[in-house]
MARTI-805245 format. One record per residue (C-alpha): residue in three letters; residue number from 1; x, y, z. Coordinates in nm, 2 decimals, m for minus. Each point is the difference from the previous one (the first is absolute). Layout:
REM MARTI-805245
- residu  num  X  Y  Z
- ALA  NUM  X  Y  Z
...
***
This chain:
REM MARTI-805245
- residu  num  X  Y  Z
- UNK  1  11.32  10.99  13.51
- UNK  2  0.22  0.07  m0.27
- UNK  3  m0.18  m0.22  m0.27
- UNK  4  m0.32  0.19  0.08
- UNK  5  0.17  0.33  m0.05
- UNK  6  0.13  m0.11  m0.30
- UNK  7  m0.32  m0.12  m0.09
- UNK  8  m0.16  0.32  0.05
- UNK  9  0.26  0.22  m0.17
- UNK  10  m0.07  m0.20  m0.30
- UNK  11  m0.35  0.03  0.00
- UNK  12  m0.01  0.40  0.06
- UNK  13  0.22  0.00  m0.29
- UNK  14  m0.19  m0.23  m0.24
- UNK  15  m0.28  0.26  0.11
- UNK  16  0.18  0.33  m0.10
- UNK  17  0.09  m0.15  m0.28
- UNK  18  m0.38  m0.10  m0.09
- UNK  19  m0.09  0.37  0.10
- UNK  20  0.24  0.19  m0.21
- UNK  21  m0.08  m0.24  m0.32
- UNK  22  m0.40  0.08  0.10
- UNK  23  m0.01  m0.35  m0.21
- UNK  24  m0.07  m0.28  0.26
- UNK  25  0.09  m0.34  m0.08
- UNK  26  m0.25  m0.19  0.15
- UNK  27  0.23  m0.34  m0.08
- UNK  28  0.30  0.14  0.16
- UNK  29  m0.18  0.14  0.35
- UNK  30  m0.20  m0.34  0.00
- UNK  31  0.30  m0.20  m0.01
- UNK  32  0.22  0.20  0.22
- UNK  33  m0.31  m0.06  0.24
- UNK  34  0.07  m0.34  0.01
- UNK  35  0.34  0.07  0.08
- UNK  36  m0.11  0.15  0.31
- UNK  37  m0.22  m0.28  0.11
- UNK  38  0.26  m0.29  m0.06
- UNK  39  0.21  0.26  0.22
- UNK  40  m0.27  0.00  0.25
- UNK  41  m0.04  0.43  m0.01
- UNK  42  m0.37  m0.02  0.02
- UNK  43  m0.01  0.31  0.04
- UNK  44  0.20  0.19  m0.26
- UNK  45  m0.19  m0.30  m0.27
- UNK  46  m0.33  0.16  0.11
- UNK  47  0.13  0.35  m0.02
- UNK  48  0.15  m0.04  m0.40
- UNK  49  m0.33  m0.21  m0.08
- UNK  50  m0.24  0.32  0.09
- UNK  51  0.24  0.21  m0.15
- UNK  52  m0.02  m0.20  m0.36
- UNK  53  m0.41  0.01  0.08
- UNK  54  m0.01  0.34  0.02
- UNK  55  0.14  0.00  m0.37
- UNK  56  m0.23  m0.25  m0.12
- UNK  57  m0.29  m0.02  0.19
- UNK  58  m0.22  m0.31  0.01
- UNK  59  0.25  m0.23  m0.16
- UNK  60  m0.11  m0.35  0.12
- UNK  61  0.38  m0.13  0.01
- UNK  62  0.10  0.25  0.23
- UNK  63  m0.25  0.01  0.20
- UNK  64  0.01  m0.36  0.04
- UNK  65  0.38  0.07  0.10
- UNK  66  m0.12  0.24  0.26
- UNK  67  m0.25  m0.22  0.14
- UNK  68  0.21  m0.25  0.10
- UNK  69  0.37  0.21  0.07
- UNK  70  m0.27  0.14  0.26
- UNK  71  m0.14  m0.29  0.12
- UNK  72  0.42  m0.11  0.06
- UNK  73  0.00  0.35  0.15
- UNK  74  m0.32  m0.10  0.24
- UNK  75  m0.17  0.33  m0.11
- UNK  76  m0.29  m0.24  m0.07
- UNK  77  m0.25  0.30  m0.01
- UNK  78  0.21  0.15  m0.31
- UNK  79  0.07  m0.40  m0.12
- UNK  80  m0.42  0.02  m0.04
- UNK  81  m0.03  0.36  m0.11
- UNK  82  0.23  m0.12  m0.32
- UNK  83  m0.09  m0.38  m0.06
- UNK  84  m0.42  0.09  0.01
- UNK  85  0.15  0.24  m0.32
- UNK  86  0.16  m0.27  m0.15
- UNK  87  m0.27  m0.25  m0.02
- UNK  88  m0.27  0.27  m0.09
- UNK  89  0.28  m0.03  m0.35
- UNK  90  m0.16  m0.14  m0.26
- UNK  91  0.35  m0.15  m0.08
- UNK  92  0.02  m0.09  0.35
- UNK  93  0.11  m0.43  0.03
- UNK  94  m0.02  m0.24  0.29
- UNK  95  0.30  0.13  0.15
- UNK  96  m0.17  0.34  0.06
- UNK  97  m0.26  m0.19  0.25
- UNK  98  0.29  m0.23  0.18
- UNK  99  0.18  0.34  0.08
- UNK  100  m0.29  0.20  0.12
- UNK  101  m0.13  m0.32  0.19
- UNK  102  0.31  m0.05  0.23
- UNK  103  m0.07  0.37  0.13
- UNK  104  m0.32  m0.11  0.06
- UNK  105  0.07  m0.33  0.18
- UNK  106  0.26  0.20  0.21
- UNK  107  m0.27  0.23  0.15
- UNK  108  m0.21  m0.27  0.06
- UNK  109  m0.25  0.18  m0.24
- UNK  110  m0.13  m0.40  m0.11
- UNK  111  m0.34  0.15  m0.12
- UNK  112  0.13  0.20  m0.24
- UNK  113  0.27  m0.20  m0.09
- UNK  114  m0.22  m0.31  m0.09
- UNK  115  m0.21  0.25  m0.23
- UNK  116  0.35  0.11  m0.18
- UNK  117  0.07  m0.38  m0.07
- UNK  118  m0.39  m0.04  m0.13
- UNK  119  0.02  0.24  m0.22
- UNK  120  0.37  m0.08  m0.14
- UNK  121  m0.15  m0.35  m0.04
- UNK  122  m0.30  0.15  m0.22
- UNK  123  0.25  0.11  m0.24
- UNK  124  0.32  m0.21  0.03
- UNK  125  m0.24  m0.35  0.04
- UNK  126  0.31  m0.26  m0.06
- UNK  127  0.26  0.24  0.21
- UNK  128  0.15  m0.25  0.25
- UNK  129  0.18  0.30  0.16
- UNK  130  m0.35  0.12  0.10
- UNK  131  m0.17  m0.35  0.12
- UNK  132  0.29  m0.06  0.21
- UNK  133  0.05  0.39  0.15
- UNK  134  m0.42  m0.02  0.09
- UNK  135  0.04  m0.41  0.12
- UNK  136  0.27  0.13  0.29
- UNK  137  m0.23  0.32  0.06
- UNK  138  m0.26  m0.25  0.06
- UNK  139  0.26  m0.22  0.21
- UNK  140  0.10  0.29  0.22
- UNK  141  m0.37  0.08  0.07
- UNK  142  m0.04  m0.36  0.12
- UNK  143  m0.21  m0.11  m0.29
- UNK  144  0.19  m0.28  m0.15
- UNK  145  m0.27  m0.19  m0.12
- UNK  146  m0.05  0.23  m0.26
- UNK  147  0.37  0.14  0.00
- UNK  148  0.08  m0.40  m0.16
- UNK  149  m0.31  0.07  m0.26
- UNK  150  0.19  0.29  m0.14
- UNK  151  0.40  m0.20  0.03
- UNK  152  m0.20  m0.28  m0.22
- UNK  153  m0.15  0.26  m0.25
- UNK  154  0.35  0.17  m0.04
- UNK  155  0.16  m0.37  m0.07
- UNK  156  m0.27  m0.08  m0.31
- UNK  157  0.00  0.36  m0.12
- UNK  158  0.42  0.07  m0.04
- UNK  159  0.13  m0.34  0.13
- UNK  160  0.38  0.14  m0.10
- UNK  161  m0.08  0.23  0.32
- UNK  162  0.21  m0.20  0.29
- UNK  163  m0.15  0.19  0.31
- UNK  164  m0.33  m0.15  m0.05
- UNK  165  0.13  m0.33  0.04
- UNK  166  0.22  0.10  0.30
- UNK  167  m0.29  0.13  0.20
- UNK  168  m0.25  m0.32  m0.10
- UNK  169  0.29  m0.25  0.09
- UNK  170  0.01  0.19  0.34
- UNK  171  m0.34  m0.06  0.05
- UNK  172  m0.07  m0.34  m0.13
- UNK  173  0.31  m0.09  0.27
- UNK  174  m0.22  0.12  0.21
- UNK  175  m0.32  m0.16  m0.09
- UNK  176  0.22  m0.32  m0.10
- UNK  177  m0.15  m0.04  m0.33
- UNK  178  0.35  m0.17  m0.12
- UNK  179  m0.10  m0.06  m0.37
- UNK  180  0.00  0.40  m0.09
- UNK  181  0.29  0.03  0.25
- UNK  182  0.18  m0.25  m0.24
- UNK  183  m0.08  0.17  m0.36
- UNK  184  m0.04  0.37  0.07
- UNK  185  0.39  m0.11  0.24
- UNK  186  0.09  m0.12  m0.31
- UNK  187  m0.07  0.27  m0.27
- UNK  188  0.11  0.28  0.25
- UNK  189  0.38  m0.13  0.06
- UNK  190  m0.01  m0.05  m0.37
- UNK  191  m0.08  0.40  m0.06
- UNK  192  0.19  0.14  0.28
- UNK  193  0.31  m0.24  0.05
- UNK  194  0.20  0.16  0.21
- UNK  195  m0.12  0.30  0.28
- UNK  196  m0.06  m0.04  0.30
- UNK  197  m0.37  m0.14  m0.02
- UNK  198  0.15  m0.31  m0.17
- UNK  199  0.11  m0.21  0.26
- UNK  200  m0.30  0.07  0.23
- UNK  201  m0.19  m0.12  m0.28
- UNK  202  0.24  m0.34  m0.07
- UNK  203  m0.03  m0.09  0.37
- UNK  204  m0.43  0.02  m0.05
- UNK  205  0.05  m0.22  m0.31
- UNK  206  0.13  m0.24  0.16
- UNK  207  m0.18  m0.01  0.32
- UNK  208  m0.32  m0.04  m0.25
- UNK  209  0.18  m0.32  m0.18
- UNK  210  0.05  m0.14  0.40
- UNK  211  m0.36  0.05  0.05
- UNK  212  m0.15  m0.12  m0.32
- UNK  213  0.23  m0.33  0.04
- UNK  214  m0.07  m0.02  0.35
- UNK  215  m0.24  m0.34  0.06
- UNK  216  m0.38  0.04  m0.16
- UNK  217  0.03  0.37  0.02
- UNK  218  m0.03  0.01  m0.39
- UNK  219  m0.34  m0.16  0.05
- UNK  220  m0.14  0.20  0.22
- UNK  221  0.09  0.28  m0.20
- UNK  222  m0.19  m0.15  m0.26
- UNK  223  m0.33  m0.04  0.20
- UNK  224  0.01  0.37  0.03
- UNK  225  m0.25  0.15  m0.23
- UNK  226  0.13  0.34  m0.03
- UNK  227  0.30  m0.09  m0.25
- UNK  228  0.00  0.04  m0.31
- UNK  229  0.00  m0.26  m0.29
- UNK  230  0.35  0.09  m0.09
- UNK  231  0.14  m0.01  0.36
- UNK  232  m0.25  m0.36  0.04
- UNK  233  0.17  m0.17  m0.34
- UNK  234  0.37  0.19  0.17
- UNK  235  m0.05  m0.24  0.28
- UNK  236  m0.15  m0.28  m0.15
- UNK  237  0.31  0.01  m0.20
- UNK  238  0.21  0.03  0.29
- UNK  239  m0.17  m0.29  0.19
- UNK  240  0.19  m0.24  m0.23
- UNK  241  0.34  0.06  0.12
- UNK  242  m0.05  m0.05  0.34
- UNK  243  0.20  m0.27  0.07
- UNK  244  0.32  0.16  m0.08
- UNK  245  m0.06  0.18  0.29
- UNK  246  m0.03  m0.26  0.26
- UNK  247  0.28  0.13  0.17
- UNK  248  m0.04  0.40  m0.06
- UNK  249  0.02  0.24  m0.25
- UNK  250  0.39  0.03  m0.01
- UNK  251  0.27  0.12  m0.25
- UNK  252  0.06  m0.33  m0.12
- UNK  253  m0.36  m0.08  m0.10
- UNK  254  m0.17  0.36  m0.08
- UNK  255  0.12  m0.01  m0.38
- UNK  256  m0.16  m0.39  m0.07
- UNK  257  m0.36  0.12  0.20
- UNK  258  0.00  0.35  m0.27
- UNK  259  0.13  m0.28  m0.27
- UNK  260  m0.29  m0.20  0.06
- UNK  261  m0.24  0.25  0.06
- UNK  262  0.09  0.15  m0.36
- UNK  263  m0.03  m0.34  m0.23
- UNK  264  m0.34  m0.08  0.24
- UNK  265  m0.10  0.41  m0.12
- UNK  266  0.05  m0.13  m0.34
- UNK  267  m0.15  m0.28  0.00
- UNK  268  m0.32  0.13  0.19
- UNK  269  m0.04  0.32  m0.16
- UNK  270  0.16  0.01  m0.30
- UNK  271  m0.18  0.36  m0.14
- UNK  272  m0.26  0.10  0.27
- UNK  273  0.18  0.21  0.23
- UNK  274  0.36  0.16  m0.19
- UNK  275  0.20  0.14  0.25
- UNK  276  0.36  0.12  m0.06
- UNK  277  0.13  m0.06  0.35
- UNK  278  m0.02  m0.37  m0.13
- UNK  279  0.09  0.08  m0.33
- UNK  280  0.32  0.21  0.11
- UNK  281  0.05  m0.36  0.25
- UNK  282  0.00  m0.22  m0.29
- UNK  283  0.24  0.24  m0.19
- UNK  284  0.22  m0.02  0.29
- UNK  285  0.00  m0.38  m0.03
- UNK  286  0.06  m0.04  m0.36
- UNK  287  0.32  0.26  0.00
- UNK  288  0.13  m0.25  0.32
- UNK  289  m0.09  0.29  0.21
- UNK  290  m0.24  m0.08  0.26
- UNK  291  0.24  m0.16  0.25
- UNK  292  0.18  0.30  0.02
- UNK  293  m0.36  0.24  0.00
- UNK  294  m0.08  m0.21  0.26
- UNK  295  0.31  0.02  0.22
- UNK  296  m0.02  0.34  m0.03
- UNK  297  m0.38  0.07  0.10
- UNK  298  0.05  m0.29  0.30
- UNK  299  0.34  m0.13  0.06
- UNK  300  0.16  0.29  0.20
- UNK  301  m0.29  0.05  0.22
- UNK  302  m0.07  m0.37  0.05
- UNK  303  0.33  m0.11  0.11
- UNK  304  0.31  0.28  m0.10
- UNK  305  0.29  m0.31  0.04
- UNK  306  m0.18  m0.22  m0.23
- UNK  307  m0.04  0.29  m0.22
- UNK  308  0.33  0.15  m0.01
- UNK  309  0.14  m0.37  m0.08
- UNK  310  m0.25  m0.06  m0.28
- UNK  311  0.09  0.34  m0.18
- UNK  312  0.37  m0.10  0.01
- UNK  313  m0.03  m0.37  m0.13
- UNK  314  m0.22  0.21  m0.27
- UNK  315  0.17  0.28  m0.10
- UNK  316  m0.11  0.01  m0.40
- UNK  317  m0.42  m0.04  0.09
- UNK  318  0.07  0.27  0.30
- UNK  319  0.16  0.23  m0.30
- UNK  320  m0.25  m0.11  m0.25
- UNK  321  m0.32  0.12  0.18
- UNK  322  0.15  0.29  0.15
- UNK  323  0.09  0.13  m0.36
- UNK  324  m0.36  m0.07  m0.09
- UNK  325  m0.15  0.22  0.23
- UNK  326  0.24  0.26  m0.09
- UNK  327  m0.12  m0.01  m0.34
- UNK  328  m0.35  m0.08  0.04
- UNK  329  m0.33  0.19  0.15
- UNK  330  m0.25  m0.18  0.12
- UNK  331  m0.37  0.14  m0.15
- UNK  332  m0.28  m0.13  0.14
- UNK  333  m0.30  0.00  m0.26
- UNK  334  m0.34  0.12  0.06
- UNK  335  m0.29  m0.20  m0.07
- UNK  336  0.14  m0.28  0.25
- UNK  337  m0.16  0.06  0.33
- UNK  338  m0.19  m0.31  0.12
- UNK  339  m0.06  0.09  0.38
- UNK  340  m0.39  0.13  m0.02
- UNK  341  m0.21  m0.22  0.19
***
């Protein structure tokens, strides 16, 4: 009670002060806005963000601001009122449509909703904010058919978008199509390393190297008509290393399959498909690397006491890599989408 009090003193002073200047600082109430949300005063945020509207009227950043401080607030009628002025902005960017579309989505107003994401797509075509905001519209409306369309549109148009990939893997889990499982697994720990979606993704990863490895499951995967090239010469590829998996995919032989897999890759496609999820792997290897890459993406997960002894017998690889991904940020590059039938 106190902090809010406080909260509110300072922000009835910080508007006297703006009233007796009669010289608004946009900057200054915008940020002291924020303020207020990290708080969680809703209220008081929404209150200083009309207040600095009123001085400049139809400024896209604020109203973007007040869009989405009301949306926190749940005064999704006002959260509407503003965002639908904010993407009318000619300045107006795909964040504009994500904030007005969660007011949306909250009233169950799909319809119009679907037509916001249309029409931010017209204009932002390669915004993977947008194709994954209109692919979970399209999943809470039960359509996910066409919801996966859009999560594979977002992934070749801005592949350095990670939510795209989080939402496909989710689905191809689902619909146990392992192969994209694997690579979109992959490329998604290696752009968002460490939140909470991370593990959940690890766990899928390897559950997809269980199934490919799992008897003839590889091919009958490759009878199936509907994959790709790319994803057939993946598993083709893959094929070859099945006997170091007579036993399991384990900790102990997951780094020789990937080994193998990559000097097969080489061998078999030397310059049809680049890919720098293999590239980044061979890096990995040739800096000694990759035992420790791989330890971290399977070890803990796949057996924690095997893991936890392996990192202390290899202390200097365990404080190489994670220096390296301190340092380093993995960019995915367009023009390397091979998943179109």
């Amino acid at each position: 009670m106190i902090k809010k009090c406080f909260i509110s003193v300072c922000l009835f002073c910080l508007l006297t002060t703006v009233c007796v200047a009669q010289q608004p600082t946009i900057v200054q109430m915008r940020d002291s806005a924020k303020t207020l949300l990290q708080h969680g005063d809703y209220y008081n945020a929404t209150q200083l963000l009309e207040f600095a509207l009123q001085h400049a009227p139809g400024n896209q950043e604020i109203l973007q601001d007040l869009s989405f401080a009301s949306y926190l607030h749940k005064d999704f009628a006002r959260a509407i009122e503003a965002g639908k002025q904010a993407v009318e902005n000619p300045d107006a960017d795909p964040q504009a449509y994500q904030v007005l579309g969660l007011s949306y989505k909250e009233l169950l107003l799909y319809k119009e909703c679907g037509k916001l994401y249309k029409s931010g797509l017209k204009k932002f075509p390669t915004s993977g904010v947008l194709y994954n905001e209109y692919a979970e519209l399209l999943a809470m409306d039960s359509n996910l058919d066409e919801a996966i369309v859009q999560w594979e549109k977002g992934i070749k148009e801005d592949p350095d978008y990670s939510s795209n990939y989080y939402n496909a893997i989710m689905y191809y889990t689902h619909a146990e199509q392992w192969v994209r499982v694997l690579l979109y697994g992959e490329l998604f720990v290696n752009r968002e390393s460490y939140t909470t979606r991370t593990e959940a993704v690890k766990t899928e990863i390897i559950a997809a190297y269980k199934k490919l490895f799992n008897g003839g499951y590889i091919r009958l995967l490759l009878n199936n008509k509907t994959i790709s090239v790319f994803e057939k010469a993946v598993l083709e590829t893959m094929e070859k290393s099945i006997s170091l998996a007579q036993n399991g995919v384990n900790p102990e032989n997951i780094g020789q399959i990937r080994r193998q897999f990559l000097t097969q890759w080489r061998q078999r496609n030397p310059n049809n498909y680049p890919f720098h999820l293999f590239d980044h792997q061979e890096y990995l290897i040739n800096q000694n690397l990759f035992d420790a890459y791989n330890q971290w993406l399977f070890g803990e997960i796949m057996n924690p006491v095997t893991f936890h002894a392996w990192e202390i017998d290899h202390l200097k690889e365990v404080s190489g890599f994670k220096a390296f991904q301190q340092n380093r940020v993995f960019k995915i590059p367009s023009g390397q989408y091979y998943f179109s039938k």
